[in-house]
C-alpha positions in Angstrom: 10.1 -14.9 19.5 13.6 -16.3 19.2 12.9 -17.8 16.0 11.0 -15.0 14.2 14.4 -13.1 15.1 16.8 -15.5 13.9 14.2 -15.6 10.5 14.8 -12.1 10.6 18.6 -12.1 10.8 19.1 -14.5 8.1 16.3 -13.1 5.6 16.5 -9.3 5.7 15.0 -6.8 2.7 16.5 -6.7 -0.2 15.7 -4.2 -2.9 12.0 -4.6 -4.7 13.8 -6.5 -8.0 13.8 -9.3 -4.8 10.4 -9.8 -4.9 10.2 -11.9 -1.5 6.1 -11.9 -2.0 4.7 -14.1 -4.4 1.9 -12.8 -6.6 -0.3 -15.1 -4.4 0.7 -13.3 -1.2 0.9 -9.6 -2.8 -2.8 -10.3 -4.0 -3.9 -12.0 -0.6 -2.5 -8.6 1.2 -4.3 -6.3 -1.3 -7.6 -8.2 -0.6 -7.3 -7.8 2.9 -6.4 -3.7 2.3 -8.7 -3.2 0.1 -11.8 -4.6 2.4 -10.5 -1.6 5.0 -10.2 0.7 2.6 -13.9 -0.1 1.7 -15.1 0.1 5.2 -13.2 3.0 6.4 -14.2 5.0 3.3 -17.2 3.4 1.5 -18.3 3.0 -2.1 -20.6 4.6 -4.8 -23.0 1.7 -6.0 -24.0 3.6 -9.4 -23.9 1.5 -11.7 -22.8 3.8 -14.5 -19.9 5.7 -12.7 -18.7 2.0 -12.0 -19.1 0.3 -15.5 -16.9 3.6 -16.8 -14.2 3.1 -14.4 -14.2 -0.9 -15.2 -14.2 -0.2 -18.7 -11.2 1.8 -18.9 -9.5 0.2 -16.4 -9.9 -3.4 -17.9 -8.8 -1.9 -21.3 -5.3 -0.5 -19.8 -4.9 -3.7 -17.6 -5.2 -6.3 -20.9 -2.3 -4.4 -22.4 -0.1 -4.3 -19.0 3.0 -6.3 -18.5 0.9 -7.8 -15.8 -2.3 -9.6 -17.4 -2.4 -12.8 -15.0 -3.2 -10.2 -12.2 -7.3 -10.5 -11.2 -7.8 -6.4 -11.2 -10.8 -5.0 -10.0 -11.8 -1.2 -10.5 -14.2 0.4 -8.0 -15.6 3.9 -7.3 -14.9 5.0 -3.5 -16.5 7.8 -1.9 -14.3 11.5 -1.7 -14.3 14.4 -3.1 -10.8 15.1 -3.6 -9.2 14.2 -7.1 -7.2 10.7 -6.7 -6.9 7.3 -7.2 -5.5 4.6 -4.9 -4.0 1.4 -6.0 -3.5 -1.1 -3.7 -1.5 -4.5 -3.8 -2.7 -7.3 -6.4 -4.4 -4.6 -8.4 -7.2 -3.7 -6.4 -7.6 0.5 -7.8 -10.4 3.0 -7.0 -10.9 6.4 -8.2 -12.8 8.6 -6.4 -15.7 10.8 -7.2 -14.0 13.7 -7.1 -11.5 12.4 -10.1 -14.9 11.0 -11.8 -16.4 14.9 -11.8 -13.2 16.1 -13.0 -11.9 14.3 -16.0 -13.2 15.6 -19.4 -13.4 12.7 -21.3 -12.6 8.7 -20.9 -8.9 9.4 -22.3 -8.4 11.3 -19.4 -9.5 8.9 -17.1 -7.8 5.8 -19.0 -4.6 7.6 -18.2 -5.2 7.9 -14.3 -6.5 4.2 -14.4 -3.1 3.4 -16.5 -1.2 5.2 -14.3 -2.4 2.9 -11.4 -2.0 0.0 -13.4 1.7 0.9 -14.1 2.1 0.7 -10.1 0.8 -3.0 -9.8 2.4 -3.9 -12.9 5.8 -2.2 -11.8 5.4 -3.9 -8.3 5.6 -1.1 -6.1 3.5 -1.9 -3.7 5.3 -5.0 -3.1 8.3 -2.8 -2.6 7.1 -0.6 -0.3 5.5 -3.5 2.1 9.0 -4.9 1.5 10.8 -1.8 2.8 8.7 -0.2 5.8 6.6 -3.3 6.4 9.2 -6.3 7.0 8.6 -7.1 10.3 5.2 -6.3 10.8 3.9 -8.0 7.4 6.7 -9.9 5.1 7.9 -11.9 8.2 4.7 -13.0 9.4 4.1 -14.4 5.9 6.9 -16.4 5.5 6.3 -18.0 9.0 2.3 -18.5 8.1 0.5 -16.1 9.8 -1.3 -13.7 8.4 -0.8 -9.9 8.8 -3.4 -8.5 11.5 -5.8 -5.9 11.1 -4.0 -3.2 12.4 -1.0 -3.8 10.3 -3.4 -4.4 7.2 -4.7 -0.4 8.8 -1.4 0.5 8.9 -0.1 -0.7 5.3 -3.4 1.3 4.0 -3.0 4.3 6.0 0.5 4.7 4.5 -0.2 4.3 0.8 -3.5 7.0 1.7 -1.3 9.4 3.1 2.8 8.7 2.6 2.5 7.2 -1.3 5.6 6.2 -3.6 8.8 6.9 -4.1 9.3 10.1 -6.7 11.1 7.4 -9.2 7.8 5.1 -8.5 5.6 8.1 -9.7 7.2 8.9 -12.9 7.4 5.2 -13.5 3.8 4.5 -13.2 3.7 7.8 -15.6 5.7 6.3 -18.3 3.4 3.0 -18.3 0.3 5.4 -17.8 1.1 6.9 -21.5 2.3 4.0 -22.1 -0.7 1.6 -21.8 -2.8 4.4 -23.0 -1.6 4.6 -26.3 -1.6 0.6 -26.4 -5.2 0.4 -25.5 -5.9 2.5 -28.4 -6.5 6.1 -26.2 -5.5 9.7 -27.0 -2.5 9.3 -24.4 -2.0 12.9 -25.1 -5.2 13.6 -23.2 -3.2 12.4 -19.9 -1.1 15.8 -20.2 -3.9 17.8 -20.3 -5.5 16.3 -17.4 -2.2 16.8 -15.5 -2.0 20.5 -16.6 -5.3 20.9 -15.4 -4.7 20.0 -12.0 -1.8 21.8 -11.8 -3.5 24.9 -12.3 -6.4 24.3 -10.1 -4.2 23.2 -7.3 -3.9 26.8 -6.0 -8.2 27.5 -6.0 -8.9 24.7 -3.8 -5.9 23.3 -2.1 -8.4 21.3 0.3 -9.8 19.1 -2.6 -6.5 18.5 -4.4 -4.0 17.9 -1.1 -4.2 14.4 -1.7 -2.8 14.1 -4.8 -0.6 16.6 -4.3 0.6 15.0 -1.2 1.7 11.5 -2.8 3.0 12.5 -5.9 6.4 14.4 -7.0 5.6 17.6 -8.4 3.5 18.2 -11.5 5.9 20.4 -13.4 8.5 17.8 -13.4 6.0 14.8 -14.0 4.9 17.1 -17.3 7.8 17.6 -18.7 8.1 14.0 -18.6 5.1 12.7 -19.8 5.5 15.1 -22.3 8.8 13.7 -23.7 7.2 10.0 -23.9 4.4 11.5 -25.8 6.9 12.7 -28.3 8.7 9.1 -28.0 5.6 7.6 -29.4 5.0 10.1 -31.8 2.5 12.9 -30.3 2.9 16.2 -32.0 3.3 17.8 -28.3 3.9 21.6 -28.1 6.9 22.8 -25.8 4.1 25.4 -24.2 1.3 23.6 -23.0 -2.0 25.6 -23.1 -5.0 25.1 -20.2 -8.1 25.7 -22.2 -7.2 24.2 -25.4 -5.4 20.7 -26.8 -2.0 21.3 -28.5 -1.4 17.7 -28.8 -2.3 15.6 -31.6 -2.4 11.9 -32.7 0.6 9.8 -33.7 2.4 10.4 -36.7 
């Protein structure tokens, strides 16, 4: 005990540019979260839902910042409209999402969008932040984090999420490794206009999303502006039942 505190006092959090977890440690806590993640909430085995998610995820992930990064893209049960990312790039979308996207752009965004938070490291700065003692500290004297603190780390990302800045971060690589991967990015602020106008007919399936992200208005004006960055014709009114984005110039 005395020496876990005087670790403590001499190596306290530092902003996430710190980076006290190695990749090797961010990726050994993801596998551990994402095995009770999978137990707690369970999987969907067909084989076609899960080759479409691993398709478009794979395609965001080779033109990420993070390529070196062993991502796997799985289908969990749930019928509310999200995806979950967890540490060392371990992402899941749900079926809900799956029934609601319109096309593969759509969902290449969402997957992108997840991929932005791995690649961006904020996972590693949230366990950083809120999980120092319980996780980080264990780490760096050996152990490994226990199963309730694994719960714990899981339970927060399911239910408290990222920072507001985090969000529109993993937006701005969402577009961004969209268009890379050779998608209509645009199709991503469709998807988002979409569910911000379906949020008020069934609050119960989309509370999730809602819950862990900043608001949509203010995530759509900005996606909308690094559409325009990368030259998307993107109207300043943005229409529900019809595209009024284009390709590149």
């Amino acid at each position: 005990m005395l020496a876990l505190a005087c670790l403590t006092l001499l190596v306290q959090p530092g902003p996430a540019s710190a980076a006290w977890l190695s990749q090797e440690e961010e990726i050994r806590i993801g596998r551990q979260a994402a095995a009770e993640l999978e137990a707690e909430v369970g999987l969907v085995r067909d084989p076609v839902l899960m080759a479409r998610v691993a398709a478009a995820g794979r395609r965001v992930a080779a033109v990420s910042e993070r390529r070196g990064v062993p991502y796997t893209f799985k289908v969990m049960r749930g019928r509310a409209v999200n995806a979950v990312s967890l540490p060392g790039g371990f992402i899941y979308a749900t079926e809900g999402l799956l029934r609601f996207v319109q096309s593969d752009h759509e969902l290449a965004f969402v997957m992108a969008h997840e991929v932005g938070h791995v690649a961006a490291r904020h996972h590693v700065a949230i366990i950083e932040r809120h999980f120092w003692l319980a996780i980080v500290a264990r780490l760096l004297t050996g152990s490994d984090p226990t199963s309730g603190q694994i719960a714990d780390l899981v339970r927060f990302f399911l239910t408290t999420g990222f920072s507001r800045e985090a969000e529109f971060e993993a937006d701005h690589l969402g577009v961004t490794y969209a268009h890379r991967a050779g998608y209509d990015a645009s199709a991503g602020l469709m998807f988002m206009q979409r569910l911000r106008a379906a949020e008020g007919r069934d609050p119960s399936q989309f509370e999730v999303l809602f819950r862990t992200h900043p608001g949509l208005a203010d995530r759509i004006q900005r996606v909308r502006e690094r559409l325009r960055a990368l030259g998307y014709r993107v109207a300043a009114v943005f229409l529900i039942d019809r595209h009024v984005s284009a390709a590149p110039r």
